[in-house]
C-alpha atoms as one frame of an Amber mdcrd trajectory, in Angstrom:
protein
  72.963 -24.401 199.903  75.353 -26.117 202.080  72.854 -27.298 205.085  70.897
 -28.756 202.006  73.649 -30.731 201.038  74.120 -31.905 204.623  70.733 -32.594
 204.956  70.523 -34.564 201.728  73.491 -36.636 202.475  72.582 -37.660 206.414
  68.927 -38.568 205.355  70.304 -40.460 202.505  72.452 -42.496 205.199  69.907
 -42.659 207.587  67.581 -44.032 204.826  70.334 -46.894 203.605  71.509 -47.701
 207.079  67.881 -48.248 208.026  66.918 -50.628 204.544  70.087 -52.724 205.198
  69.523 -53.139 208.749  65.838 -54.337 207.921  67.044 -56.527 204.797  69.359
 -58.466 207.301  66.781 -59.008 210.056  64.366 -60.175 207.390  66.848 -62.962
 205.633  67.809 -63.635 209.517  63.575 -64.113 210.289  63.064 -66.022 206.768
  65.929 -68.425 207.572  65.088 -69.449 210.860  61.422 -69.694 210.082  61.915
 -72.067 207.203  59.867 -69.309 204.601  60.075 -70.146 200.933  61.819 -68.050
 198.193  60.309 -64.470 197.856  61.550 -60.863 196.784  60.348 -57.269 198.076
  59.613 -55.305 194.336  58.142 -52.109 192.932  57.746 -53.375 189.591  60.907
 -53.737 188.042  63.096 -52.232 190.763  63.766 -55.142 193.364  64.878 -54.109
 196.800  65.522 -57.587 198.495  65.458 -61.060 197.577  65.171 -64.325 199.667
  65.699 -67.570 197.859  65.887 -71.203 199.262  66.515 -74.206 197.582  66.896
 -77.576 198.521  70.905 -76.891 198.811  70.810 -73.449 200.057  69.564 -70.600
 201.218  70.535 -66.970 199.779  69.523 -63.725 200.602  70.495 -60.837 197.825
  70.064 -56.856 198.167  68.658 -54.827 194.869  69.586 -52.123 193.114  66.322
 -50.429 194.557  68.495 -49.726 197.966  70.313 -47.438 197.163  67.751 -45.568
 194.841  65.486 -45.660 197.938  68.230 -44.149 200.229  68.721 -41.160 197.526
  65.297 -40.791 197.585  65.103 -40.409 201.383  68.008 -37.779 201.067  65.921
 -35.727 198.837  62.633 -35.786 200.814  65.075 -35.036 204.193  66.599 -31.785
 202.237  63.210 -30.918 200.588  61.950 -31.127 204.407  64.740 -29.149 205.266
  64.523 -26.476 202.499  60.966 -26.101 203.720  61.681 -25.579 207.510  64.379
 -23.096 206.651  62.256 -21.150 204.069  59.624 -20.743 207.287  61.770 -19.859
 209.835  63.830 -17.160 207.895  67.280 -18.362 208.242
């Protein structure tokens, strides 16, 4: 149970480390390229929002992050349940 845990819990921070990272470089791409206002989505669930007015610029992270990084965790210690169930251990 234990290297599940582990497993769940480094793919989760690999998974929110990796959506932040690309959220910054995008609001750093979006404000030096002069884009208009526009927000990353699955429906209701927004990950990322860019927004520029004629005063200022903003860049805002969802509450689909850190969903999405629990959801990594789980497919890292389903992936990890699996290699363990074949090898044995």
């Amino acid at each position: 149970m234990r290297p599940l845990v582990i497993a769940f819990l480094l793919g989760s921070l690999a998974v929110a480390i990796t959506l932040f990272t690309a959220g910054f470089v995008l609001g750093i791409v979006a404000q030096n390229g002069g884009w208009s206002s526009f927000r990353i989505a699955a429906g209701p669930l927004v990950f990322f929002t860019f927004e520029r007015t004629s005063r200022l610029t903003s860049t805002a992270f969802g509450s689909g992050l850190p969903l999405a990084a629990v959801a990594g965790g789980v497919l890292n210690a389903l992936g990890a349940g699996f290699l363990r169930g074949r090898r044995g251990y």
